[in-house]
Jmol script that loads the backbone (N, CA, C; Angstrom):
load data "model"
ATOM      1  N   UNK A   1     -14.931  -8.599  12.559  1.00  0.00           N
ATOM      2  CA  UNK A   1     -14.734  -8.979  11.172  1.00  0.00           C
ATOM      3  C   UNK A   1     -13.750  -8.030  10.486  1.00  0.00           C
ATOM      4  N   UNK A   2     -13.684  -7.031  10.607  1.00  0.00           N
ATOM      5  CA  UNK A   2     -12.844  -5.786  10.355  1.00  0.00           C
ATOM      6  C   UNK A   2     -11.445  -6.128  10.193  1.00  0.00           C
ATOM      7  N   UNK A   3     -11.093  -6.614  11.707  1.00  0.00           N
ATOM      8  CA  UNK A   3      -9.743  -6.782  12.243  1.00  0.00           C
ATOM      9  C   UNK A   3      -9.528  -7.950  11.213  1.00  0.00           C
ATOM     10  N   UNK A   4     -10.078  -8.971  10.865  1.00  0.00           N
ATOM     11  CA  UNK A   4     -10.016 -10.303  10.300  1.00  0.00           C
ATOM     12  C   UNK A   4      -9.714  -9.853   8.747  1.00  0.00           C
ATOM     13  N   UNK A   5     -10.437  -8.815   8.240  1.00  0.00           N
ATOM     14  CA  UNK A   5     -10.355  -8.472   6.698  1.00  0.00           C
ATOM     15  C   UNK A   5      -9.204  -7.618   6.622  1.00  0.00           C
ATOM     16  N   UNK A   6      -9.006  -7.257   7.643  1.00  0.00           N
ATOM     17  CA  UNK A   6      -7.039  -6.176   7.959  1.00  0.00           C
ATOM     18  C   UNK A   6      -5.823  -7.204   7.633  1.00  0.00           C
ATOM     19  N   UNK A   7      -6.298  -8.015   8.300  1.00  0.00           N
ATOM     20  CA  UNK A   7      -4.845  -9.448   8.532  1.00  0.00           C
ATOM     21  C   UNK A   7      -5.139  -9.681   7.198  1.00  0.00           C
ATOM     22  N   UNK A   8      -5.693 -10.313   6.396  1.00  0.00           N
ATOM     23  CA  UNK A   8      -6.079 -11.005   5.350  1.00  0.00           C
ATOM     24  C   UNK A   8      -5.359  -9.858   4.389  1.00  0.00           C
ATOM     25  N   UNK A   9      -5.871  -8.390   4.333  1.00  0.00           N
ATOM     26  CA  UNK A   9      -5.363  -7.538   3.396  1.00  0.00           C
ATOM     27  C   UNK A   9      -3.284  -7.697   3.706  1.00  0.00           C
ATOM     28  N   UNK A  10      -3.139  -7.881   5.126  1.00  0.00           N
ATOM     29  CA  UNK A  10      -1.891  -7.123   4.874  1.00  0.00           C
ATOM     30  C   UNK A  10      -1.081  -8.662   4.868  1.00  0.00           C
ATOM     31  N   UNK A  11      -1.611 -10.293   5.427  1.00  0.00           N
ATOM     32  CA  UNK A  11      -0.743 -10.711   4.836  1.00  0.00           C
ATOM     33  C   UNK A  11      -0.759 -11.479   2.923  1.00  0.00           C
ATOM     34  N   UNK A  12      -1.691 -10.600   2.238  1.00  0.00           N
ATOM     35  CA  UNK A  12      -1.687 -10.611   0.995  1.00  0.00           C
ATOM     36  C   UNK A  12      -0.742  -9.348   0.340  1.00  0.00           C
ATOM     37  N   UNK A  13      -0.153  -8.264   1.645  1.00  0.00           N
ATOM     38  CA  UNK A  13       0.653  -7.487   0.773  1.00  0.00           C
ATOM     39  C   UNK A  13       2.423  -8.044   1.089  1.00  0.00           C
ATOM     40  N   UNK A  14       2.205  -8.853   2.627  1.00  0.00           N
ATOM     41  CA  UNK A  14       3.477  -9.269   2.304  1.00  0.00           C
ATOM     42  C   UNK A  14       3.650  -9.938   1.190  1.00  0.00           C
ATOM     43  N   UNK A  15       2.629 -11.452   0.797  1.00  0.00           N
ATOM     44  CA  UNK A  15       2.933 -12.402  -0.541  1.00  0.00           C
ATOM     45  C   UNK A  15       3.269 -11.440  -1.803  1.00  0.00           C
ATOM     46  N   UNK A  16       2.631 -10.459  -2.144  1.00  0.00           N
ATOM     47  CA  UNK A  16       2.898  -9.608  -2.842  1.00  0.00           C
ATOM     48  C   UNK A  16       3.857  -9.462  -3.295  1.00  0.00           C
ATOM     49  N   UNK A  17       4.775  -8.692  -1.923  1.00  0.00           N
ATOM     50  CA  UNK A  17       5.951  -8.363  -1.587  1.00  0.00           C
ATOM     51  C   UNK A  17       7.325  -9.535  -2.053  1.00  0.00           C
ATOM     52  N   UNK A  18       6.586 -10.781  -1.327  1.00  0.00           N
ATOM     53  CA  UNK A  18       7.693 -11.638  -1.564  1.00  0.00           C
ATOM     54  C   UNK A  18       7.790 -12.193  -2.737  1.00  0.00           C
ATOM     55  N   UNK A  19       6.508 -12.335  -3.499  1.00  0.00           N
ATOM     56  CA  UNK A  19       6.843 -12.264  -4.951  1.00  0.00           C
ATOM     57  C   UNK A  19       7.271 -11.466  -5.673  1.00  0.00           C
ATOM     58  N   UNK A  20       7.026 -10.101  -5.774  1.00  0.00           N
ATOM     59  CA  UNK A  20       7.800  -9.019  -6.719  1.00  0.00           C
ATOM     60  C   UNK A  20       9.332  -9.479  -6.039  1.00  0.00           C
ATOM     61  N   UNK A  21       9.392  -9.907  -4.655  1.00  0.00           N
ATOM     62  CA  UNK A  21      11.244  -9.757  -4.620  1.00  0.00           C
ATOM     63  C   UNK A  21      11.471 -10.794  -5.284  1.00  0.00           C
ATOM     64  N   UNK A  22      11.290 -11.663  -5.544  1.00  0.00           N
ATOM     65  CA  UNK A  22      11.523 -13.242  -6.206  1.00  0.00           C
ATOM     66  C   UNK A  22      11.369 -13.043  -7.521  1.00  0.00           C
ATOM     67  N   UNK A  23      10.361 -12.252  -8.320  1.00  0.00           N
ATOM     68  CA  UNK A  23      10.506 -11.845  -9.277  1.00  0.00           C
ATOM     69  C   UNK A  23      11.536 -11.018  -9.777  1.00  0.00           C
ATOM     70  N   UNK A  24      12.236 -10.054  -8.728  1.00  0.00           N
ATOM     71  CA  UNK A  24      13.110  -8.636  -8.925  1.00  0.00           C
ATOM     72  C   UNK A  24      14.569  -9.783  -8.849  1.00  0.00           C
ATOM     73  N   UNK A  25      14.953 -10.876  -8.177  1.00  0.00           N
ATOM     74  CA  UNK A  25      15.841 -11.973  -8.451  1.00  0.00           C
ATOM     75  C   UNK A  25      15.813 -12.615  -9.316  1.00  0.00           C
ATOM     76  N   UNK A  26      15.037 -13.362  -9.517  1.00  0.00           N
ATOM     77  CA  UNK A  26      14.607 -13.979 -10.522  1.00  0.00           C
ATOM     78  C   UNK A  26      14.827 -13.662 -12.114  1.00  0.00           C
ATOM     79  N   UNK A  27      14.232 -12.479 -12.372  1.00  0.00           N
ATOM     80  CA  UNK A  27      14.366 -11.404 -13.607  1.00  0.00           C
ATOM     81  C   UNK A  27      13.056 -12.051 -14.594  1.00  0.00           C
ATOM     82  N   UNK A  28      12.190 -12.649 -13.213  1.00  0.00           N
ATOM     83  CA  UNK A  28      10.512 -12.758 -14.060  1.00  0.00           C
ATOM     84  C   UNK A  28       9.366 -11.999 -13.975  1.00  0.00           C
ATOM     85  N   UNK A  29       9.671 -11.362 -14.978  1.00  0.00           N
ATOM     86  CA  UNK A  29       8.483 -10.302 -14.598  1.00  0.00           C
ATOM     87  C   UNK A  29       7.058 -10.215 -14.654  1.00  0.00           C
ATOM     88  N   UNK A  30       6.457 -11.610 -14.967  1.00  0.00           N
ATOM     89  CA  UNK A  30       5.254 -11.711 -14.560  1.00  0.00           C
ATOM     90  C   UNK A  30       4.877 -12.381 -13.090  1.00  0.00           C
ATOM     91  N   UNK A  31       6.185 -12.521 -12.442  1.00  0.00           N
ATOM     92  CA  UNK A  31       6.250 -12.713 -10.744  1.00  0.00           C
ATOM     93  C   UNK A  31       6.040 -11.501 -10.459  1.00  0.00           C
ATOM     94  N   UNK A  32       6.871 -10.294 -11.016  1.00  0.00           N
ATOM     95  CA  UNK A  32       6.931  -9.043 -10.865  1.00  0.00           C
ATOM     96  C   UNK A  32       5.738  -8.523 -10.468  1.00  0.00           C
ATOM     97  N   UNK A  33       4.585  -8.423 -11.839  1.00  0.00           N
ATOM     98  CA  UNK A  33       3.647  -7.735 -11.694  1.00  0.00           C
ATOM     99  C   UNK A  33       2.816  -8.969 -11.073  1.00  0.00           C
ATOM    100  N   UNK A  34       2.619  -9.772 -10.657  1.00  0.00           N
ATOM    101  CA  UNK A  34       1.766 -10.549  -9.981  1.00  0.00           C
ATOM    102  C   UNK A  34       2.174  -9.863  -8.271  1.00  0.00           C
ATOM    103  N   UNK A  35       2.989  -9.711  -7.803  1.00  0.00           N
ATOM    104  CA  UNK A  35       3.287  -9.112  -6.758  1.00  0.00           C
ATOM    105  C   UNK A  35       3.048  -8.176  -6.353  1.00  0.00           C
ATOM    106  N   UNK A  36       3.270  -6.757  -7.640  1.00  0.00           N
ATOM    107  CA  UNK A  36       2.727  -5.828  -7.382  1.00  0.00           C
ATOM    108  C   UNK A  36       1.161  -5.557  -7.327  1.00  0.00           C
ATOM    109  N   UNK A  37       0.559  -6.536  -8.060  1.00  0.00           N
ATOM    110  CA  UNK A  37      -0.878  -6.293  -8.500  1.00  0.00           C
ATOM    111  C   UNK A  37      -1.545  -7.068  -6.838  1.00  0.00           C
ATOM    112  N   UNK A  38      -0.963  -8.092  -6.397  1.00  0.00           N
ATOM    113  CA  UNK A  38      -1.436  -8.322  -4.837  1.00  0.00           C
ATOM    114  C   UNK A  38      -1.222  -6.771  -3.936  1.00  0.00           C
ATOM    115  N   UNK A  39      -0.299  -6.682  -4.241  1.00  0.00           N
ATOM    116  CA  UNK A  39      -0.059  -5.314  -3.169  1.00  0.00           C
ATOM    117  C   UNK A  39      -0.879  -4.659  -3.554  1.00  0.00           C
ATOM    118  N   UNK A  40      -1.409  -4.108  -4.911  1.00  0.00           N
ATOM    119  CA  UNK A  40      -2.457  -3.104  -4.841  1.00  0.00           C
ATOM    120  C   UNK A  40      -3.888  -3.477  -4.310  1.00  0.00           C
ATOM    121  N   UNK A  41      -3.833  -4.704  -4.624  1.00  0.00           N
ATOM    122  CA  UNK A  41      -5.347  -5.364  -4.168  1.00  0.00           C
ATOM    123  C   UNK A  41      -5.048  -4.910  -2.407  1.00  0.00           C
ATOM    124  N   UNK A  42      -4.181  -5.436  -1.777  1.00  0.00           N
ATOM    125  CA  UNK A  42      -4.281  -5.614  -0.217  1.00  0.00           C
ATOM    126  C   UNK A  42      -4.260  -3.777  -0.267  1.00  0.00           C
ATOM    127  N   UNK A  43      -3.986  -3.294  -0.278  1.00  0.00           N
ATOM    128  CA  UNK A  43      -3.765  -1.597  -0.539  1.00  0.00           C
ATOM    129  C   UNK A  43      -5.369  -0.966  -0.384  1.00  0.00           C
ATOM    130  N   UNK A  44      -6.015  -1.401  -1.511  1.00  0.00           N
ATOM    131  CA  UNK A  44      -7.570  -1.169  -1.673  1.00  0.00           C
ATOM    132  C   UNK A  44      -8.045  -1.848  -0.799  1.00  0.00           C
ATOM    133  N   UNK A  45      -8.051  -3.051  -0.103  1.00  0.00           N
ATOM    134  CA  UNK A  45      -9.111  -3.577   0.594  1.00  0.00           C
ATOM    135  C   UNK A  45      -8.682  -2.690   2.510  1.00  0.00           C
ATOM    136  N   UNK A  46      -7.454  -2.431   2.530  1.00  0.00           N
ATOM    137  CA  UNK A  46      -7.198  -1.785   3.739  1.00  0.00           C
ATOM    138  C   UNK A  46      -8.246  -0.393   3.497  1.00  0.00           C
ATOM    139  N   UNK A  47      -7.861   0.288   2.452  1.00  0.00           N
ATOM    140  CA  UNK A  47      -8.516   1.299   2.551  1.00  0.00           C
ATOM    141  C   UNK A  47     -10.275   1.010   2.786  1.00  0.00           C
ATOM    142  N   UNK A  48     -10.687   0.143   1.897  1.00  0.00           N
ATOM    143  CA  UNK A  48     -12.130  -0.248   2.332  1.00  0.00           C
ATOM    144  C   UNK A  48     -12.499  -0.449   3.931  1.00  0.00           C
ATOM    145  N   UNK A  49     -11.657  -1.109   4.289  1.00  0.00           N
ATOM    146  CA  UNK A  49     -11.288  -1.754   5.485  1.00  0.00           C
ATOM    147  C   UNK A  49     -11.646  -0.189   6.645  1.00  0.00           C
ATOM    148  N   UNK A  50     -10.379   0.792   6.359  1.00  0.00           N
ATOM    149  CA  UNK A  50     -10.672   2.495   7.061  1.00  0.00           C
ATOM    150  C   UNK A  50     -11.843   2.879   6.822  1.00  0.00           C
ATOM    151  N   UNK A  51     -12.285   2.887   5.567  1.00  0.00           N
ATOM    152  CA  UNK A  51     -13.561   4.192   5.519  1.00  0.00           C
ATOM    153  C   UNK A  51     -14.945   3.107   5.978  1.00  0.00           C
ATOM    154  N   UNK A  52     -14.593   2.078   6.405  1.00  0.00           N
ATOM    155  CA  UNK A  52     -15.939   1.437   7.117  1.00  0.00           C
ATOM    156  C   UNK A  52     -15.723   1.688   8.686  1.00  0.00           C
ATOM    157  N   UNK A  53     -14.532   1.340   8.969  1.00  0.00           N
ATOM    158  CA  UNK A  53     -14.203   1.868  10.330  1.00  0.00           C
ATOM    159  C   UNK A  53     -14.567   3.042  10.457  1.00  0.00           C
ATOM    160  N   UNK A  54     -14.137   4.424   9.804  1.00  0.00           N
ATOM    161  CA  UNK A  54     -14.766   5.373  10.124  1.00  0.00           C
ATOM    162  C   UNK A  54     -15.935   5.929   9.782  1.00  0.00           C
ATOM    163  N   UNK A  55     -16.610   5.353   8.731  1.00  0.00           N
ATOM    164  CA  UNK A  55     -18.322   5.490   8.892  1.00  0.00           C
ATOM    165  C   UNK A  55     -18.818   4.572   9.921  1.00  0.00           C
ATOM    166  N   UNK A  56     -18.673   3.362  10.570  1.00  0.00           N
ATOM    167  CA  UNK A  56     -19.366   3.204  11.855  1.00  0.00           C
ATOM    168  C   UNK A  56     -18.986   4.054  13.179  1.00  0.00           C
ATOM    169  N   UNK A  57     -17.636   4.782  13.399  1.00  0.00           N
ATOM    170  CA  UNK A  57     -17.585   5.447  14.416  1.00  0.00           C
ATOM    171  C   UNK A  57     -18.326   6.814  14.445  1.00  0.00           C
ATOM    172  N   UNK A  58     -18.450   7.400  13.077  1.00  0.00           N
ATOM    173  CA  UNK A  58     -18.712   8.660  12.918  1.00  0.00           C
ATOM    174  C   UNK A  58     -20.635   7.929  13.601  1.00  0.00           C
ATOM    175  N   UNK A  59     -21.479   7.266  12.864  1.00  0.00           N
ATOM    176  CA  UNK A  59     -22.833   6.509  13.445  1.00  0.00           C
ATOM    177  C   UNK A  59     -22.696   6.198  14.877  1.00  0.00           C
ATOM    178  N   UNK A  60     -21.705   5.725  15.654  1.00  0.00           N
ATOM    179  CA  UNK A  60     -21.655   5.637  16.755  1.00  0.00           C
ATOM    180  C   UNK A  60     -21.377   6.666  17.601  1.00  0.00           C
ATOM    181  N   UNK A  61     -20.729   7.964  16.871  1.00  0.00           N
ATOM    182  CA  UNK A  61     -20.857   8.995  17.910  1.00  0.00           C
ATOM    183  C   UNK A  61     -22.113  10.116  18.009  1.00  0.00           C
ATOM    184  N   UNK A  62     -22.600   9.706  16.679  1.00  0.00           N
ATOM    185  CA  UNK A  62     -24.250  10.942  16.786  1.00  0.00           C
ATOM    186  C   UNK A  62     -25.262  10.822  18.136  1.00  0.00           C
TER     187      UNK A  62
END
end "model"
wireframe off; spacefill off
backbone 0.3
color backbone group
């Protein structure tokens, strides 16, 4: 499930991505921050994503 909530985070930071660039063309800047605000979301859920990975390994090595 991990690996599944990884993909999901990072291809929500490409859309992100491709909206702030479409926005940064465009010259709309609520594409802008809609882009950036995906990227921060996919950003936070990766990190959620690590510190569960490494609280089950740290439980799996005691």
């Amino acid at each position: 499930m991990s690996n599944e909530n990884k993909v999901e985070a990072t291809m929500k930071n490409m859309e992100g991505k491709a909206q702030e660039a479409l926005g940064n063309i465009t010259g709309d800047p609520q594409d802008q921050a809609e882009g950036k605000e995906k990227q921060a979301e996919a950003a936070a859920q990766h990190t959620v994503e690590n510190v569960k990975e490494a609280a089950k390994q740290k439980i799996e090595n005691r």
